[in-house]
C-alpha positions as CSV (number, residue, x, y, z in Angstrom):
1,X,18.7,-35.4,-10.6
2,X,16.7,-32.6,-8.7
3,X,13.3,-32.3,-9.4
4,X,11.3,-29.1,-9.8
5,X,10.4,-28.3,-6.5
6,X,13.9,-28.9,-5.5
7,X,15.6,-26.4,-7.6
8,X,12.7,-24.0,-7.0
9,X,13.6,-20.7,-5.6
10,X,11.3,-19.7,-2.6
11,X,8.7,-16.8,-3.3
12,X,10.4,-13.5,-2.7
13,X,8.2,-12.0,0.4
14,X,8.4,-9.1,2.7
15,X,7.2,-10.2,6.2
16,X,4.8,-7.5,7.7
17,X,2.4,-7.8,11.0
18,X,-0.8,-6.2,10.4
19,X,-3.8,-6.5,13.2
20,X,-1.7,-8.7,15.2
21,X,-0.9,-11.5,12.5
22,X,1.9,-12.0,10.0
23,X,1.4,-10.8,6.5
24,X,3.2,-12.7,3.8
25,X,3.7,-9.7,0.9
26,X,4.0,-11.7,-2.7
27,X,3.9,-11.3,-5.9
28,X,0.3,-12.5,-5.9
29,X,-1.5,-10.3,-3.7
30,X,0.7,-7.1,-3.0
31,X,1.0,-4.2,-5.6
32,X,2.8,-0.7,-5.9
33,X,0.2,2.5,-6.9
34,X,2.5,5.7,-8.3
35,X,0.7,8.3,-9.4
36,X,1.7,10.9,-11.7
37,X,2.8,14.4,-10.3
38,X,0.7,16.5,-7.8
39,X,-1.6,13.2,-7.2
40,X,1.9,11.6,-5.9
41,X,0.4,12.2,-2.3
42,X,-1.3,9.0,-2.8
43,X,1.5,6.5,-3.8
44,X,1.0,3.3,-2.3
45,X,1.5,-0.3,-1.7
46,X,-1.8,-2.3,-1.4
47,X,-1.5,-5.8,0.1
48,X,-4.7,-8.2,-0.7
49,X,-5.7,-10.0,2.8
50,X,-9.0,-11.5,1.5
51,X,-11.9,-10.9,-1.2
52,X,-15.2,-9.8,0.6
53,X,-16.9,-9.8,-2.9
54,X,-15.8,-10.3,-6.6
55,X,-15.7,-6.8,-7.1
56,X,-14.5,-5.8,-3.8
57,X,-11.1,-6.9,-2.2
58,X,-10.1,-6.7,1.5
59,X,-6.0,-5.3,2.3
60,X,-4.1,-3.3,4.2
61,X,-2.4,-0.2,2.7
62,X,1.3,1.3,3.0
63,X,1.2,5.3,1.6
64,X,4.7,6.5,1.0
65,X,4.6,8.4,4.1
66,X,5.9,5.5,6.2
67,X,9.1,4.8,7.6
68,X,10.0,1.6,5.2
69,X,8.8,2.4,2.2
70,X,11.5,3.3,0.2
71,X,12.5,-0.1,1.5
72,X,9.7,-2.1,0.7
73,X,9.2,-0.1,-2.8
74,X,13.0,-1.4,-3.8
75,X,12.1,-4.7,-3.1
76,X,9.2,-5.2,-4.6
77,X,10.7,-3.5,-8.0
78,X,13.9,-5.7,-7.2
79,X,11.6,-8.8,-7.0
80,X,8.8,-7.7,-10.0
81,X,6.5,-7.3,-8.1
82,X,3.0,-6.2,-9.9
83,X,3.3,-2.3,-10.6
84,X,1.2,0.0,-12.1
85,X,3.1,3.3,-12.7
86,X,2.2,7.2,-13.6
87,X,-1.5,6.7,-12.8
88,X,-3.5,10.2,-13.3
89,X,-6.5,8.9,-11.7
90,X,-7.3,7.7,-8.1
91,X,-9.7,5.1,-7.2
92,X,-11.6,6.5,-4.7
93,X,-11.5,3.6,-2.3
94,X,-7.6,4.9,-2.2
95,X,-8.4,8.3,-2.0
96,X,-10.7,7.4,1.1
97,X,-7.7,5.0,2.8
98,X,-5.2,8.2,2.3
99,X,-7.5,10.8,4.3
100,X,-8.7,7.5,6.7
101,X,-4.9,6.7,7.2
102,X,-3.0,10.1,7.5
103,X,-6.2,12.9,8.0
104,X,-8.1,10.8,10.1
105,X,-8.3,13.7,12.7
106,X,-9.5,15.9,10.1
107,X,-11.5,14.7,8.6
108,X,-15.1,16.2,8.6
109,X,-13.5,19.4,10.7
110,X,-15.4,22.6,9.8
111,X,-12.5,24.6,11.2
112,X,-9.2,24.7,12.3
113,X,-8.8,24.8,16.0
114,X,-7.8,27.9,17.2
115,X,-4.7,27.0,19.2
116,X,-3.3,26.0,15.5
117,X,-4.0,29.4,14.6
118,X,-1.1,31.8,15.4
119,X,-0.4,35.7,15.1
């Protein structure tokens, strides 16, 4: 007769490498962010890599402007992963990651540069 561990299914992960290292995305420390309408800009996945304080966790963020995320969304939905769904407010920690990840360059400009302006 198999024992528990034997007819245990392993942990449904998606394999990522972030800073170098493999990232093991489970159930227990990745979630999916959807926001509801215009504030849809800043759908993401959040992946817990550590816990700096109780009140402050330490991750790695995927916005839905990257190449596999409809992937990785339909996996993690597939596989229950933790969702939280039509959110109409963003933490601003995310809100910070977003501009940090995709405006970067922008960020803090107090103009446009003029070879982005056109006649």
């Amino acid at each position: 007769m198999p024992t528990p561990e034997q007819g245990k299914q392993p942990e449904p992960a998606i394999e990522l490498q972030i800073g170098g290292e493999i990232f093991r995305a489970t159930r227990d420390n990745t979630s999916l962010f959807r926001y509801f309408g215009r504030l849809a800009i800043y759908d993401h996945i959040f992946m817990q890599t550590g816990q700096e304080s109780e009140s402050t966790l330490l991750g790695a963020y995927v916005f839905s402007n990257a190449d596999r995320w409809g992937d990785m969304v339909d996996f993690m939905v597939t596989h229950g992963y933790p969702q939280h769904i039509d959110l109409r407010q963003v933490a601003e920690c995310d809100v910070n990651a977003f501009y940090k990840a995709n405006l970067g360059d922008l960020q803090g400009a107090e103009s446009v540069p003029e070879e982005w302006l056109s006649d």
